[in-house]
N, C-alpha and C positions, 0 to 999 in steps of 0.2 A: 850339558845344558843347551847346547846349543840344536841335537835333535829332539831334546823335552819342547824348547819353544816351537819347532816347524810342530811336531807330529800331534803334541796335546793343547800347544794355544791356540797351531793353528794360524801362524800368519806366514806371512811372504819373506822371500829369502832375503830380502834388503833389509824389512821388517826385523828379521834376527838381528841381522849385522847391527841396525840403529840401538835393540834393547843390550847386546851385549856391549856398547860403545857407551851407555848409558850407565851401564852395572860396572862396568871396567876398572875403575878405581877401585869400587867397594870390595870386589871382587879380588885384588889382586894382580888382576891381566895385564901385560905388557903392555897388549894390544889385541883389540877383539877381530875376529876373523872377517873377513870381508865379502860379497854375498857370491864371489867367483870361489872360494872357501866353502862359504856355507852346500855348494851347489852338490860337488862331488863328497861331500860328507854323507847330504839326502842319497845321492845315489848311491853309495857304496850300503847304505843302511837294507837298497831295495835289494840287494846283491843277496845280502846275509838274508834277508827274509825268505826269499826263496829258496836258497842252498839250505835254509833252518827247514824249510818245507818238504823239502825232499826227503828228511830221513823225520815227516810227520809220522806219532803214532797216536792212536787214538782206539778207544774201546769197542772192542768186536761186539756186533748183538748176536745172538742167539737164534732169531729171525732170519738172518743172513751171512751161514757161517764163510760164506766164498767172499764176502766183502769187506771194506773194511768202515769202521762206523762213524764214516761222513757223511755227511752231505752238500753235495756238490751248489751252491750257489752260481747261477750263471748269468751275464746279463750283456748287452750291445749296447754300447751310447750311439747318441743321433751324431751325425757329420759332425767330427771338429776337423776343420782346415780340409786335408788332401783324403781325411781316413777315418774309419770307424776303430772302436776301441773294444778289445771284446776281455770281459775280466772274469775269472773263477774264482770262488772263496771258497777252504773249505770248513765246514761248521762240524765241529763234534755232536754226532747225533744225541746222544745219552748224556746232553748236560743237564742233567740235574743238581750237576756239584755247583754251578757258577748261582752267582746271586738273583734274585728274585731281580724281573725285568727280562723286555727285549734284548732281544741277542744287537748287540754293537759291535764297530769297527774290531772292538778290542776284542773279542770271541773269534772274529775270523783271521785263517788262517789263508794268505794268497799262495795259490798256486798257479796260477796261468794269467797272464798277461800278454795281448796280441793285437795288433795293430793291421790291417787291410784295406784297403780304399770300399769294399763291400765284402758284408758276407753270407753266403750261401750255406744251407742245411750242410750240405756235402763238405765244406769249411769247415763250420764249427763240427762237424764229426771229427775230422781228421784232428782235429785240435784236442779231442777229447778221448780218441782212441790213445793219444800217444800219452795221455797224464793217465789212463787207465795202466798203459801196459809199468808205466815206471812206477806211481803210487797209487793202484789198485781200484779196482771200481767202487762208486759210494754206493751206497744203499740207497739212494734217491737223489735226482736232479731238482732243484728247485727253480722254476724260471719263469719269465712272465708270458705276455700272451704274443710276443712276437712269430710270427711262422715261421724266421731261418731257425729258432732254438726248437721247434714243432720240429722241423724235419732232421736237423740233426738228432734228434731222439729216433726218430723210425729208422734210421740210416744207422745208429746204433743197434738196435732190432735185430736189425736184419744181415747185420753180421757176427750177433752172438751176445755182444758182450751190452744188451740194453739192461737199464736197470729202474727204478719206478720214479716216475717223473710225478711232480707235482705243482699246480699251477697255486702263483702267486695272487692270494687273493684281491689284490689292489685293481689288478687290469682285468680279472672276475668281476670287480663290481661295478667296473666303469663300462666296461661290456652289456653286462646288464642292465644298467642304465639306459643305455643308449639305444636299444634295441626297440622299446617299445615308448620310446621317449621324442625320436629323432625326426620321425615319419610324419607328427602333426606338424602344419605350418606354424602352431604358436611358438614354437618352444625355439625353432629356427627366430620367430620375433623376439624371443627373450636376447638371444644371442647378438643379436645385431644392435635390438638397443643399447644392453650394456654395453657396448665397444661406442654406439654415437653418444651416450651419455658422460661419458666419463672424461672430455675436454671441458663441457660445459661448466661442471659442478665443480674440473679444478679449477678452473679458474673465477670463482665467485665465493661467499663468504658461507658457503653450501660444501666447502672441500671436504668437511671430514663427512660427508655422505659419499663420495664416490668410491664406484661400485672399484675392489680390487681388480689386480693384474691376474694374468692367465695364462699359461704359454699357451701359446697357437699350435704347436706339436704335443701329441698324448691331450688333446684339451678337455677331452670325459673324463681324464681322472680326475679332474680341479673343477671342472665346471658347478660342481652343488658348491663352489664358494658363491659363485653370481647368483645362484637361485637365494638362497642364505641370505645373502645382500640384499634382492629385491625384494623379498616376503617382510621385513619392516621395514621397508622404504615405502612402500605402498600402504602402510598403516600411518604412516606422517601424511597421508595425504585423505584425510577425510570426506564425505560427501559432503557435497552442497558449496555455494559460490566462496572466493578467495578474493580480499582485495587485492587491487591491481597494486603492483609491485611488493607485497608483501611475499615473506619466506615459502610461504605454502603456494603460493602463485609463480614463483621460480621454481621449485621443486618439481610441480606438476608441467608445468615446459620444457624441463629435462625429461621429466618420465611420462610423455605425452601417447607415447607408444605400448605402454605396459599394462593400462586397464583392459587391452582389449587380449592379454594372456593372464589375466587374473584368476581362472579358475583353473590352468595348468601350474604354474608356479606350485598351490599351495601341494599337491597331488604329487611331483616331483620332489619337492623338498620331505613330504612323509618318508615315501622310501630311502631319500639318499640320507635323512637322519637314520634310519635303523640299519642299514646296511653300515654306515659309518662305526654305529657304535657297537657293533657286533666287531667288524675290522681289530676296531681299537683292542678287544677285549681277548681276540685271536693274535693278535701281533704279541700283545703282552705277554700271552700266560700260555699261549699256544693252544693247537688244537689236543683235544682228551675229554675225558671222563665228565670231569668236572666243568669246562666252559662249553659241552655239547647242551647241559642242559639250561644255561644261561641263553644262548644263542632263539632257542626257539620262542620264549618269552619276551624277546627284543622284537624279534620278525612278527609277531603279534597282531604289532600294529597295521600293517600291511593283511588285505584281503587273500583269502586261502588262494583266489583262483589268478593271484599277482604275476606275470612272467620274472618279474625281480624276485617274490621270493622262493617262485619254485625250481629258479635256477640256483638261488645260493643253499635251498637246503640240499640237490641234487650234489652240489661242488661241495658239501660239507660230509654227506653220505660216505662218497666218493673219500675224499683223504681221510676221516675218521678210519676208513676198513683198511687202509695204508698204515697209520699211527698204530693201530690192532695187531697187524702184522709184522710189523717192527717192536712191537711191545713197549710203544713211546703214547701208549694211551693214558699214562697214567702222570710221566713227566712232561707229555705236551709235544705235539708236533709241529716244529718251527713251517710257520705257511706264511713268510714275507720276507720278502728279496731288499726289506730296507738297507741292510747291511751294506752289501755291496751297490745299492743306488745314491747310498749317503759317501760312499767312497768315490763315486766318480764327482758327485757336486761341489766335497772338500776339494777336490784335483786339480778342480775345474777354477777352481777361486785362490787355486796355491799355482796356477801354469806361469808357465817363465815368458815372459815376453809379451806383450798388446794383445795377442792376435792366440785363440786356441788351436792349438793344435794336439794331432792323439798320440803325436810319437811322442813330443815333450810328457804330455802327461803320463805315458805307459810308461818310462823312465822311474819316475817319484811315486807312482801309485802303489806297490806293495810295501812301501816306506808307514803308509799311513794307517798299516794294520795291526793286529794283535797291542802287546801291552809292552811298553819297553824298560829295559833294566841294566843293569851298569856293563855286563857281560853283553849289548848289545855295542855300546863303545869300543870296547876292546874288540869286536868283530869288525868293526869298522876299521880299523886302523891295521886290521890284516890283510884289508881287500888290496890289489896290488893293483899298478897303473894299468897294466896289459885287463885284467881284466872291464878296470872301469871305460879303457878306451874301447873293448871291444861293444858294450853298451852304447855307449854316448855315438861308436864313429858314425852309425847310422843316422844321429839326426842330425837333420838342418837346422842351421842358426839364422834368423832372419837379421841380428845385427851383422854378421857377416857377411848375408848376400848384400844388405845395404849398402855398406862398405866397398864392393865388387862393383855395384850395376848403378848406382846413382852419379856418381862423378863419372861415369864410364858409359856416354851414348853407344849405341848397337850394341852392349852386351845384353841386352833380353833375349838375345837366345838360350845364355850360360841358365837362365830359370827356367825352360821347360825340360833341359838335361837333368838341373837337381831334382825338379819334380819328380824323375822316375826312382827316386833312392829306394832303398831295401828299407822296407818299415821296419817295426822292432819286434819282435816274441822273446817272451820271457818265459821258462816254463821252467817249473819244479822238478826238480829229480832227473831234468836230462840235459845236455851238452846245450847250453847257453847260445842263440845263432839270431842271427839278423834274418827274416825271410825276403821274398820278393814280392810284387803286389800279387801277383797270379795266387799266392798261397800254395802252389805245387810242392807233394812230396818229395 
């Protein structure tokens, strides 16, 4: 029960400890475990997921008798704390057996989990040479449009063992956006305004108009929310005079700036609805047969001689002749890295302590995969201390350094010693090891 609550409610490990202290009577329980209990249960579960991964098997295609039939999800989170987080799923290529829907958490299988302060093409090769040589090369990498996961594919290449890479269509379309989007000065006016409009309107009886939040890093994948926002916001504000201090005469003082991008908005927001709901329709059901010809009736709407749409039917061309190849044109070619990006956000909202950090999370992240079952309990409780301490000795605990350096003037130096700790790698199918930052074999 107690990994059902972390892995499928989904809350924080003090969270358990409160709903099982809550259920405890009804339940029977002595006493419900407490969230220093709860902590190495998560972890021992990450233990089993991977040792479960090592001896994965999965269905050979016929397309690729030398591999074996995954594919490899790859992905890089942005800075938490001292290091980046670098995580592999791997996805049964030929599921046609699982339920109708995107592939989720529960479909993927972790196999690699690794921790670095940065990582280089030549990084992530090495990281992926050693999960080829234990459990076998996939039939295709799947990854977004970062350039370290770009060169670690050519560096794969080129020592033999490369195999067909496919770009996730989200940062495809946010690319394509951007490109023929970014260059006019209105659209940078869009951008700015929304960011000075959005104190005004919260704070007056105009709130539920303010424009959403955005992150500031990856910001073209989210940005068609603001365009969204202002295409009927600018419809509340009709021609002709406004009395003074009435609602339409605050509205247009916050949005003072936006008539004069009024005939980019609307021209933006065409493509980034078709592009969207093409997305939607490829995430779901995958690319094949049947959503190729859906696809082109959506882009439609957009002009033949569009840079947006004649780069997404080019990236559509392109993986369809892949899915062909693989013989997955007919059950659909997974073309979205959600999986694995919804795994780092759960991670990210389940991390131990104030402050994020990527070692803590690389610990509990292959905890939060696939589907769990009573025989995953019973794996748990065979994990032994040697090895949960060999996981855990790497990371830092910040109650602990508090503990150390706050009643203790002149020990800041003891914190740029722990800074140099051995981050953590978790890899499937081979000898469990803490690395160093360097990433050296």
């Amino acid at each position: 029960m107690t990994l059902e609550l972390f892995v499928r409610a989904r809350i924080s490990f003090r969270a358990v400890s409160r709903v099982l202290g809550v259920l405890a009577a009804p339940l029977g329980l002595a006493k419900a475990p407490c969230p220093h209990t709860v902590i190495p249960w998560v972890t021992r579960l990450s233990i089993t997921r991977l040792q479960q991964a090592g001896a994965l098997t999965t269905n050979p295609l016929s397309a690729a008798p030398f591999a074996k039939g995954f594919i490899g999800i790859i992905a890089i989170s942005i800075a938490l704390g001292c290091g980046k987080l670098l995580a592999v799923l791997a996805l049964d290529a030929p599921h046609d057996a699982r339920p109708a829907g995107a592939p989720g958490l529960e479909h993927g299988h972790p196999i690699a989990v690794s921790v670095a302060e940065s990582w280089t093409g030549e990084a992530v090769a090495e990281v992926l040479k050693e999960l080829i040589g234990t459990l076998g090369r996939p039939v295709a990498l799947l990854k977004d449009g970062g350039s370290a996961l770009a060169q670690a594919a050519d560096a794969l290449d080129a020592t033999g063992l490369g195999t067909r890479c496919l770009d996730d269509l989200s940062p495809v379309a946010a690319n394509g956006l951007k490109h023929p989007y970014v260059p006019p000065p209105q659209f940078a006016t869009v951008l700015s305004a929304c960011g000075q409009v959005s104190k005004p309107l919260k704070q007056s009886a105009l709130a539920c108009l303010a424009p959403p939040k955005t992150s500031t890093q990856a910001r073209f994948m989210h940005v068609h929310r603001l365009v969204k926002w202002a295409d009927p916001r600018l419809q509340h504000s009709p021609p002709g005079a406004a009395r003074a201090g009435s609602a339409v005469a605050k509205l247009r003082g916050a949005l003072d700036r936006f008539p004069a991008c009024k005939a980019c908005i609307p021209l933006f927001r065409r493509a980034a609805a078709a592009l969207l709901q093409c997305q939607a329709v490829l995430t779901v059901q995958g690319l094949r047969e049947h959503t190729r010809a859906q696809c082109p009736q959506i882009v439609e709407a957009m002009p033949p001689s569009s840079p947006v749409r004649q780069g997404f039917e080019a990236w559509r061309a392109t993986h369809l002749a892949v899915a062909r190849a693989l013989g997955l044109d007919t059950v659909g070619l997974p073309i979205s890295s959600d999986p694995i990006e919804s795994l780092c956000g759960v991670a990210k909202q389940r991390r131990q302590g104030p402050i994020k950090d990527a070692d803590r999370l690389a610990v509990s992240l292959p905890a939060l995969c696939g589907q769990l079952s009573p025989g995953d309990a019973a794996s748990v409780l065979e994990v032994s201390v040697a090895q949960q301490r060999e996981v855990m000795g790497s990371v830092a605990s910040l109650s602990q350094q508090r503990r150390q350096v706050r009643p203790n003037p002149g020990s800041l130096a003891s914190l740029c010693e722990a800074d140099c700790h051995r981050h953590v790698e978790r890899l499937a199918g081979s000898k469990n090891r803490s690395k160093s930052a360097g990433i050296s074999p």
